[in-house]
C-alpha positions, 0 to 999 in steps of 0.5 A, a space after each residue: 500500500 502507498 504512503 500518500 503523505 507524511 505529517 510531522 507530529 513530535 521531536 522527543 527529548 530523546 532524540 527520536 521522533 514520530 510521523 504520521 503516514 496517510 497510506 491511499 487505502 483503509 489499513 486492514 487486519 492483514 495489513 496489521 499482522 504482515 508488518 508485525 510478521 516476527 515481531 511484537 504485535 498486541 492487536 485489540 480487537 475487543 476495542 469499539 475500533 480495533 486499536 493496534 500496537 508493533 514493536 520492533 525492539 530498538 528500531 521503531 513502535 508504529 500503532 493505528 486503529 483498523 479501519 483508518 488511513 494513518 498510522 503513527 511511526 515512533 522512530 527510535 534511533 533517525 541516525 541509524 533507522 529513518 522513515 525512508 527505511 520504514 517506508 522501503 520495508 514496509 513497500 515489501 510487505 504490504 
């Protein structure tokens, strides 16, 4: 699916920082579960709007609602991981 844009939401005191991405179509539960594919993934589905959390350990933390076309990335490290990255694996994925 294709990132139609990248909003700015928060420079951290840590150093990391978090984007939003609008991708061009609803993210699904498939969508959810490929980019958690061997990684941490707690999915809520009981939620009125099935709320969703990836981790991949010192890399980034993404998390959405299914259903919606945005999503928040929580980049760990920009000097070593950048949301170019992010984008070119998850192009893989999904």
């Amino acid at each position: 699916m294709k990132v139609i844009e990248v909003r700015h939401v928060e420079d951290c005191f840590d150093g990391s920082l978090i984007k939003e991405l609008l991708f061009e179509a609803a993210i699904t539960k498939e969508m959810i579960f490929a980019l958690g594919k061997n990684e941490k993934v707690q999915y809520f589905a009981d939620f009125a709007r099935p709320f969703f959390k990836i981790r991949v350990d010192g890399l980034f933390d993404l998390k959405g609602i299914e259903g919606n076309r945005s999503m928040r990335i929580h980049i760990k490290n920009p000097d070593s991981y950048s949301l170019e990255d992010f984008i070119e694996f998850a192009s893989g994925i999904i």
